[in-house]
C-alpha positions in Angstrom: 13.1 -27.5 11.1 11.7 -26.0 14.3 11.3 -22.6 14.8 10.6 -19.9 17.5 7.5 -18.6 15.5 4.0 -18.4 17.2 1.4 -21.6 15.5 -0.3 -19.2 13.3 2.7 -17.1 12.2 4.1 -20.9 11.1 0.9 -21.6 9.5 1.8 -18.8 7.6 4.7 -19.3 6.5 4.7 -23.1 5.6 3.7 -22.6 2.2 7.1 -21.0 1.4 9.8 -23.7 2.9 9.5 -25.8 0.3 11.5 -23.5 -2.4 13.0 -20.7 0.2 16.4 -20.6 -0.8 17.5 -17.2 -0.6 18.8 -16.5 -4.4 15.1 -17.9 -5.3 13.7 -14.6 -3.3 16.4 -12.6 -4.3 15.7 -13.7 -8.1 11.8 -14.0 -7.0 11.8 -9.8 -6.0 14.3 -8.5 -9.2 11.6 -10.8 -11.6 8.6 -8.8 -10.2 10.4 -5.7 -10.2 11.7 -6.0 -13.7 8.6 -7.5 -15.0 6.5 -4.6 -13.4 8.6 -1.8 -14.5 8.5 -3.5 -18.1 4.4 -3.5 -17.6 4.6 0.3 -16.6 7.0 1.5 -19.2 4.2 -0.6 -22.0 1.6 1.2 -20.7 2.6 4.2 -20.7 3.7 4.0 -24.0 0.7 2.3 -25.4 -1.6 5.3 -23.8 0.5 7.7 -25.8 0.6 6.0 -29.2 -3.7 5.6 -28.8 -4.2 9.3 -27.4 -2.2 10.5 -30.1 -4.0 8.1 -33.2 -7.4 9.3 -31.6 -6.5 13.2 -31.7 -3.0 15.2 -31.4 -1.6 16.4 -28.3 -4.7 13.7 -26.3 -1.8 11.1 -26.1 0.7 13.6 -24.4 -2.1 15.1 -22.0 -3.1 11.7 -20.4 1.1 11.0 -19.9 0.9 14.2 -18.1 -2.4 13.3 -16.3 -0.9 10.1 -15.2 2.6 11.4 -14.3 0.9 14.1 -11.6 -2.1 12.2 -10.5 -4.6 15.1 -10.2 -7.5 13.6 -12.6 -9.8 11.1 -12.0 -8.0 9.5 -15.2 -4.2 10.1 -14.0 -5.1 8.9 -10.2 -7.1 5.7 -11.2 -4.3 5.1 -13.8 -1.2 4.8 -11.7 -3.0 2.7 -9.3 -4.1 0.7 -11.8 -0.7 0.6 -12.7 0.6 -0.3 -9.0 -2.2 -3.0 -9.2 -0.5 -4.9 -11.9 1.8 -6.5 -9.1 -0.9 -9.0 -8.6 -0.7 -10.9 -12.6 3.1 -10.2 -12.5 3.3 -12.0 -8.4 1.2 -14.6 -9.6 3.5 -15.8 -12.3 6.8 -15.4 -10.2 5.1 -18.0 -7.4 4.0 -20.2 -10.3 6.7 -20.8 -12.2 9.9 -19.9 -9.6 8.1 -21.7 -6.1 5.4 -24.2 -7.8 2.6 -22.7 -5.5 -0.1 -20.2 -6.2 -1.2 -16.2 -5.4 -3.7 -17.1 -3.0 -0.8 -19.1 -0.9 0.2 -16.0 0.3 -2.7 -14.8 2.5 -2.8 -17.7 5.1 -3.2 -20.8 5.9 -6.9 -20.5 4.8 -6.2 -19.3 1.4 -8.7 -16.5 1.0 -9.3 -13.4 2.5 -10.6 -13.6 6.6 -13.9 -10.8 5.9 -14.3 -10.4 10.1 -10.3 -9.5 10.4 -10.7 -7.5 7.2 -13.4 -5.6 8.2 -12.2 -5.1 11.9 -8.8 -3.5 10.6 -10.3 -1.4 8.3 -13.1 0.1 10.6 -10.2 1.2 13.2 -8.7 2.7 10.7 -11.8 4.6 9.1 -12.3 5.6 12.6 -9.2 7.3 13.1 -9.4 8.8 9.9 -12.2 10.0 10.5 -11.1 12.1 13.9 -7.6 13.0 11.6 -10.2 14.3 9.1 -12.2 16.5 11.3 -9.2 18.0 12.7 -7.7 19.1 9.3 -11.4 20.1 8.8 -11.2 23.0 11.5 -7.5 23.8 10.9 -7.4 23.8 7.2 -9.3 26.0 4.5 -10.5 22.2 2.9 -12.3 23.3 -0.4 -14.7 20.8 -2.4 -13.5 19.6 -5.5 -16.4 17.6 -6.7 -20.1 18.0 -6.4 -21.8 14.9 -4.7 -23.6 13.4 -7.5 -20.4 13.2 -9.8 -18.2 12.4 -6.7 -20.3 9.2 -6.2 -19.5 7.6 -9.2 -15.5 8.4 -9.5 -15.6 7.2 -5.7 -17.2 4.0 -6.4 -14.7 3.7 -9.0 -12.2 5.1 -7.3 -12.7 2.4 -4.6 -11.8 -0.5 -6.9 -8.5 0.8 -7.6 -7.4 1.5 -4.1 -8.7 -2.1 -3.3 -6.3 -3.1 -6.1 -3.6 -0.9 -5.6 -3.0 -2.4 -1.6 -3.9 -5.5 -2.3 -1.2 -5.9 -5.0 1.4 -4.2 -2.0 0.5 -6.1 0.4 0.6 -9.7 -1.2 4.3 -8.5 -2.3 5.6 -6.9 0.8 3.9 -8.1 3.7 2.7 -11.4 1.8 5.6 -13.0 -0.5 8.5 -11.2 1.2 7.5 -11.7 4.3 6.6 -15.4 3.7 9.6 -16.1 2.0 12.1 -14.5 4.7 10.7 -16.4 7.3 10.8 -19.3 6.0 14.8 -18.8 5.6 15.5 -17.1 8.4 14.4 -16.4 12.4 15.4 -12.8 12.7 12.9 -10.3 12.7 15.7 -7.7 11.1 15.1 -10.3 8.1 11.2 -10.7 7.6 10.2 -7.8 9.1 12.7 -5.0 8.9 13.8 -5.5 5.0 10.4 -5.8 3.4 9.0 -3.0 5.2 12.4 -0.8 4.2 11.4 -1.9 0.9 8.3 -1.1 0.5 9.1 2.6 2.1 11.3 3.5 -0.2 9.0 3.0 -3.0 7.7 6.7 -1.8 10.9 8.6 -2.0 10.3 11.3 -3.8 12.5 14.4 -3.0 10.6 16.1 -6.2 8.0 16.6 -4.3 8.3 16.0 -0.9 11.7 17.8 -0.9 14.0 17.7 2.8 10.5 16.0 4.2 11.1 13.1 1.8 12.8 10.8 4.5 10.1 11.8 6.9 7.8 10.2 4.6 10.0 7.1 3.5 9.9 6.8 8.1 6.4 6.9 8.0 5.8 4.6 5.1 8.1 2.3 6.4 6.7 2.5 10.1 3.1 1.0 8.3 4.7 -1.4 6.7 6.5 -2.5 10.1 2.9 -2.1 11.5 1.6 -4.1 9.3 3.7 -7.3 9.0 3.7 -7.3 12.9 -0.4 -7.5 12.6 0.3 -10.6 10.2 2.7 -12.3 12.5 0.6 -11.7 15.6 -2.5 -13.7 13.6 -1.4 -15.0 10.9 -2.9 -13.8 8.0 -2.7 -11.1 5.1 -6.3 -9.7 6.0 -5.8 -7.1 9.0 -2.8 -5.8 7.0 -4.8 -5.5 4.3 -7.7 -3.9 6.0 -5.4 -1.3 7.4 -4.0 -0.1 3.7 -6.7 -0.6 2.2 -8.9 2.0 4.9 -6.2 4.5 4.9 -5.2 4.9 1.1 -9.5 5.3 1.0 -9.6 8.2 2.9 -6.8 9.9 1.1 -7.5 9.3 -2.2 -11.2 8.9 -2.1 -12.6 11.5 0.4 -9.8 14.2 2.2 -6.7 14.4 0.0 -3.8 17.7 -0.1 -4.2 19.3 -4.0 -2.2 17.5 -6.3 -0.6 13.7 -4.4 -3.3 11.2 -6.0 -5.8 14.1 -6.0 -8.0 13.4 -8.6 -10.9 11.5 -6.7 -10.5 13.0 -3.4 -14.2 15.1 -2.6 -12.2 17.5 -0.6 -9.0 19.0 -0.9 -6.8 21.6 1.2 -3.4 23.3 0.4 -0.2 22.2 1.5 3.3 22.8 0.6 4.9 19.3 0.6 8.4 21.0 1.0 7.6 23.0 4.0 8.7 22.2 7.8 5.2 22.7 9.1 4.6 19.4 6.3 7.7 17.5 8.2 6.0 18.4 11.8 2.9 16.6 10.8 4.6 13.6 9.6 6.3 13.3 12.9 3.3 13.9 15.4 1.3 11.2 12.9 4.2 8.7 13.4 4.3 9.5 17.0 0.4 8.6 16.8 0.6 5.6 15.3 3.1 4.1 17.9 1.2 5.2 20.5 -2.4 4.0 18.8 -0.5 0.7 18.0 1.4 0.4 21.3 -2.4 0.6 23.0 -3.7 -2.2 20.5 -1.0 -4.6 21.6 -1.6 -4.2 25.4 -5.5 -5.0 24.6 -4.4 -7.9 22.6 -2.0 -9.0 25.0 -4.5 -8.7 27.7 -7.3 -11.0 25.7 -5.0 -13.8 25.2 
């Protein structure tokens, strides 16, 4: 069927037509939801029920540690937990759309290194400015010394490489392929994954009133970053792009107590506060503009 896509978004999405009916997807997305919270939910329970056979009251202090994130254990767990989308996406293409994992990242079936490498560097770079601003407005304190930082960062590295990979091959990979390959509308491939996968940080326990300030601005990357992989293509650059930015949070410059545990520095702020829903906006604001300039240089190069 012909279609309005560019060549390389249609490269992209070929690997999908063959089994796109829409109650597949629909089926496709409950499966990996279902099978993932059944994975998390095992997990959990399996950490308890070892803790608690090695010594009393271990089990119930790693649940703790891995329900607020602020170890090196409790951090590197839940995203080792998030990571477990990639087994549990792997066996919904297999046995629901006959095709394999690595059919979601492109035509070239493996990961583009330049495009990878290019995303993630623009992003580092603007982390870095974002960084040295909260250094000179914030009282940033160090939370590890170098030498033991090194390690848990190394380590810590792994898991954020997991972790976004595993989001990105469902959001901006599977639902993305699969949508287009039903349907032309951008509201469809674009909008509803990246809705999705925003939601998946609503958390009013924390966040409070500034919690649909940060669904927005998870949902705004998300839109950022399936428009990357319809302008060339592939997974990589959107993979880049989460990939850079969870790194800086969780790895070097993180607030005390969201995914804290690795992060070399830390500063205080109240989640809840409208100062906390200002910064949200000016960094969404920044990220239209930032992207807005990257698509008149790409427009200009072609």
């Amino acid at each position: 069927m012909p279609t309005k896509f560019p060549p390389a978004f249609d490269a992209f999405v070929e690997p999908a037509r063959a089994r796109s009916g829409l109650w597949r997807t629909l089926l496709g997305f409950v499966l990996i939801a279902i099978l993932f919270l059944a994975t998390t939910v095992s997990l959990s329970m399996l950490l308890l029920f070892l803790g608690e056979r090695i010594q009393p009251g271990l089990g119930s202090r790693l649940a703790f540690e891995l329900q607020t994130g602020e170890s090196p254990f409790g951090t590197m767990a839940l995203l080792g937990i998030l990571a477990m989308m990639i087994p549990v996406l792997a066996l919904v293409l297999r046995f629901l759309h006959k095709r394999d994992l690595r059919s979601v990242l492109g035509p070239s079936r493996r990961i583009d290194k330049g495009v990878w490498v290019t995303a993630a560097t623009i992003v580092l770079a603007l982390g870095a400015a974002n960084a040295a601003v909260t250094f000179a407005t914030e009282d940033v304190t160090q939370q590890w010394p170098v030498l033991t930082w090194l390690p848990l960062a190394a380590l810590g590295l792994v898991f954020v490489l997991l972790q976004t990979s595993a989001e990105e091959l469902v959001f901006r990979g599977y639902l993305q392929q699969q949508l287009a390959a039903r349907f032309q509308s951008r509201f469809a491939w674009q909008v509803i994954p990246s809705l999705l996968f925003g939601s998946m940080h609503w958390n009013p326990a924390t966040f409070g009133d500034n919690a649909w300030l940060v669904v927005a601005t998870a949902t705004l990357i998300g839109l950022i970053a399936s428009d990357l992989t319809y302008r060339l293509g592939t997974l990589s650059a959107a993979m880049g792009l989460h990939f850079a930015n969870n790194a800086i949070v969780m790895v070097f410059l993180n607030v005390q107590g969201q995914l804290s545990g690795v992060s070399l520095f830390l500063y205080q702020q109240d989640a809840k506060s409208p100062e906390t829903g200002t910064g949200l906006l000016i960094s969404m604001g920044a990220m239209v503009v930032i992207y807005g300039v990257f698509l008149f240089i790409h427009r200009r190069r072609r």
